[in-house]
N, C-alpha and C positions, 0 to 999 in steps of 0.2 A: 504493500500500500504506500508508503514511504518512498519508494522505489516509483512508484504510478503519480504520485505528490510531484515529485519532482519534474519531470519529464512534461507532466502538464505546465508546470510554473515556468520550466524553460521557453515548451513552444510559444507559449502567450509571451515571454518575453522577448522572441526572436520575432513576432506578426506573424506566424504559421498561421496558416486557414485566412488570412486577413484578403480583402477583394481592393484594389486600387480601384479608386475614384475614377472617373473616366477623366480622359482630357477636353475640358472646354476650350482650348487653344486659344484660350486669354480672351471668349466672348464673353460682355456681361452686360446688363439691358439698362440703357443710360437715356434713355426715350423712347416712346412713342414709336413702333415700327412703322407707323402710315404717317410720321412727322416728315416735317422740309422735303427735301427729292427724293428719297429712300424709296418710292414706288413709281419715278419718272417713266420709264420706260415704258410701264404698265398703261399710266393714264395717257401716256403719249399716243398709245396704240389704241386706246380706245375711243380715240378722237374727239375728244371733249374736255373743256378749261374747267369745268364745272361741272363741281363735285364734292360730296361732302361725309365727314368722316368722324366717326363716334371717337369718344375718348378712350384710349387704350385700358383695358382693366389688367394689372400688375400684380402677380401674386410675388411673396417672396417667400422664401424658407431654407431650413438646413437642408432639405433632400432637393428640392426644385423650383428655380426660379422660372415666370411665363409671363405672360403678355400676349394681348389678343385685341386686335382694333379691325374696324369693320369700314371700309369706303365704299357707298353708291356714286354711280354717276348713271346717268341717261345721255343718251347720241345716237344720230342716224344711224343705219347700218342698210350701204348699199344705198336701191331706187327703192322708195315706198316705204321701208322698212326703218322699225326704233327699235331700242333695246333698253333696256335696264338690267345694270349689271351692282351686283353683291359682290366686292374683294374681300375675304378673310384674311388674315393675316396674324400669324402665331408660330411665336419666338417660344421655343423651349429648351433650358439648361438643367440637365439631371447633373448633381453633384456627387449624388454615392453611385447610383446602378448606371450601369452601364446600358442604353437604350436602345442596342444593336438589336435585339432578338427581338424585344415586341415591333421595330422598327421594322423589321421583316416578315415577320407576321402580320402587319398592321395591312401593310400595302403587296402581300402577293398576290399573286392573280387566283379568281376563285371560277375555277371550269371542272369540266369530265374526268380529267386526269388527278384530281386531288381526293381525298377523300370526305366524301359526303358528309359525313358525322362529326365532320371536324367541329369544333369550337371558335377557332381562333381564325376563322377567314372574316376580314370585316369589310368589305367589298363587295358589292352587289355583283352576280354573274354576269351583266352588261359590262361591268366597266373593263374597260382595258386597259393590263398596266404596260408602260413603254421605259426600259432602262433608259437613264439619260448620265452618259459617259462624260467623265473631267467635271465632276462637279460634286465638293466634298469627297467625303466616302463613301455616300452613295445617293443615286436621286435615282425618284420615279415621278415621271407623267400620267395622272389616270386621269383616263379619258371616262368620261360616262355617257351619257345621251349627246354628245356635241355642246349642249351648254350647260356642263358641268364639269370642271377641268381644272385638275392640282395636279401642283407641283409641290413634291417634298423632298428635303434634303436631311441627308445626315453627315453630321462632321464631329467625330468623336464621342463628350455628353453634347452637346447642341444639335438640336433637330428646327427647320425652319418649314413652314407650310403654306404656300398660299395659295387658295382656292379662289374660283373665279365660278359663281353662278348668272346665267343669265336670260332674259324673258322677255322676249321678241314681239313685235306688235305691228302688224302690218296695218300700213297708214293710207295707202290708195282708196281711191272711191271703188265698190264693190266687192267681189269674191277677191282670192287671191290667183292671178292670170296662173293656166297652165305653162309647164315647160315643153320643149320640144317632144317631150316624152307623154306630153299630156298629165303629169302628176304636176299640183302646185309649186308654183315658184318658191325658193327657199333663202334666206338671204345667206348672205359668203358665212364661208363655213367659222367658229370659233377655232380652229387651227391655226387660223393666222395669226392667234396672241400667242404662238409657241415660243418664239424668239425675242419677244419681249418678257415672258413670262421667266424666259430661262437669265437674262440680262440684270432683271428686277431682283430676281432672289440674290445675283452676286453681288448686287448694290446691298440691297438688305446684310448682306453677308460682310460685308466692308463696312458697313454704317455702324 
């Protein structure tokens, strides 16, 4: 027993079993992530000056700091066509756990080839998840219906997310005209905010 005393009072004095903190690579939330330009790119591409944005709600703690601000705006999209779009935006710094595995879990893709029973698919079977390469440690694009569309990154403990919902209103007098195919016209696809969507997070990521 004496002999078992010890060996345990050793380990505990060496950090055996001890789990490192993840690395935040020196990110910490000093404002507003929808503050000053930190989401230029985004409202650039949505083509509109005008727009407006909730005040960020800020948690802090020993295990994890967050932050989470919301911007509307409204603009043309295309001939006939308005939109209204919902940004999300949510800064997350884990200090003890390590965010890698739910981070993977969170955003895999959920089809045929997985197992039905699972638990931990949190993605509706429409959406499509799209690795996006050189960016952190890892990012995904999920697509969902066309106007529902995140982007998350992971870099170390820091996870950043920002989703773009949005709600189309055709403005012409009448039905909405057929396509060449004879199915309704549809305005440009929400694709086009890919490359501002991916621009935005690395300003956020710098900010």
């Amino acid at each position: 027993m004496a002999t078992s005393m010890a060996w345990a009072l050793t380990l505990q004095g060496i950090g055996y079993g001890d789990v490192s903190p993840p690395d935040l690579h020196h990110y910490r939330i000093a404002e507003s992530p929808c503050s000053g330009d930190n989401l230029k790119p985004l409202t650039d591409a949505l083509g509109t000056s005008r727009f407006e944005v909730t005040p960020a709600v800020t948690r802090t703690g020993s295990v994890l700091d967050q932050a989470q601000c919301v911007l509307t705006a409204q603009a043309p999209v295309g001939t006939h066509w308005h939109a209204s779009y919902a940004v999300t935006v949510t800064v997350e710094l884990h200090k003890k756990t390590n965010p890698a595995p739910e981070f993977e879990d969170r955003n895999r893709p959920h089809g045929p080839n997985l197992d039905p029973d699972s638990s931990t698919a949190a993605i509706d079977e429409t959406d499509r998840v799209v690795p996006v390469p050189d960016l952190g440690d890892k990012a995904y694009l999920l697509v969902g219906n066309e106007l529902d569309q995140t982007l998350t990154v992971l870099q170390g403990g820091a996870v950043f997310t920002i989703g773009v919902d949005a709600y189309e209103q055709w403005t012409g007098s009448g039905e909405v005209p057929p396509d060449v195919n004879g199915y309704p016209q549809q305005p440009p696809s929400m694709s086009r905010l890919h490359p501002a969507l991916i621009a935005t997070i690395r300003r956020l990521m710098s900010a």
